[in-house]
N, C-alpha and C positions, 0 to 999 in steps of 0.2 A: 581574680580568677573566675566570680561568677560573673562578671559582666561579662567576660570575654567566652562565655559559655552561652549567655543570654542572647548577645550579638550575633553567635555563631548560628544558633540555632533560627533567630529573627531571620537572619537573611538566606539561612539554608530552605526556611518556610517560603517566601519570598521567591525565589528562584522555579520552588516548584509551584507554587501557583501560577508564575507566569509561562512554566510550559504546561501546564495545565489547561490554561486558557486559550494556548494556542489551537491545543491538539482538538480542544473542542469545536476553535472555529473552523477548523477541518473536519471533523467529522460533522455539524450543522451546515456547512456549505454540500457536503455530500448527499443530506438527508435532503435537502431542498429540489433534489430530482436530480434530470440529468447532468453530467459532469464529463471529466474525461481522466484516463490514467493513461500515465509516459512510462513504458519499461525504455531500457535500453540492455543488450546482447551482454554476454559475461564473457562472450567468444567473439565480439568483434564485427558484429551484423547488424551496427545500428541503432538508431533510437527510434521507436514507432509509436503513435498515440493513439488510444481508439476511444469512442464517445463508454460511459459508464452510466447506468441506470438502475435504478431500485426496481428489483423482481419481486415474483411471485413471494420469494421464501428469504432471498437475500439480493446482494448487488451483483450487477451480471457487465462483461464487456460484450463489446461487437468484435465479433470476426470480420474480415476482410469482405467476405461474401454476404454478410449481413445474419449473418446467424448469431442469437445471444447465448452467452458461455456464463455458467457460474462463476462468482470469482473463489471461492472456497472460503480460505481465509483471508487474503492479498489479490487486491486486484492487479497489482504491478506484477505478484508473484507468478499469478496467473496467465497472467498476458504472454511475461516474458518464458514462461515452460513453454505454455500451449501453442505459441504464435513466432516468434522472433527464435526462441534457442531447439526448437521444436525435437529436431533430431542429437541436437548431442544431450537434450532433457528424454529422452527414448533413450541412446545409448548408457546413460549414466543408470536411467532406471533398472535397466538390463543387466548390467554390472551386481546391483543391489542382491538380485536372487541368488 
């Protein structure tokens, strides 16, 4: 019974270190400057990619027209309100109040 508790545990350690490691080399490939993030529509409009850079304060996407957006928390989250789902991410908001 303790081996198989010791086991469990070894390889549950195991697992998370190796998403551990990934997540980091994602977030070190981002730090390295510019990059890009994919949303794609929750309603059906799409997959868009726009270039991603490290701002003043935090990471920012490009708008279509070349204007940089904060990404808040989520650069994909952000993309896909501000850019792609634009208007039903306004109607939902509208709904909220």
């Amino acid at each position: 019974m303790f081996l198989r508790t010791v086991l469990g545990a070894a390889l549950a350690g195991s697992v998370l270190v190796g998403v551990m490691g990934a997540a980091e080399a994602q977030v070190r490939k981002a730090r390295d400057g510019a990059g890009s993030v994919t949303a794609c529509s929750r309603y059906g409009h799409g997959c868009q990619t726009a270039p991603v850079r490290r701002g003043q304060f935090d990471y920012e996407y490009r708008l279509p027209n070349g204007t940089w957006m904060p990404c808040k928390q989520s650069c994909k989250d952000a993309f896909r309100e501000d850019v792609i789902d634009y208007w039903e991410t306004l109607n939902e908001r509208e709904g909220e109040r």
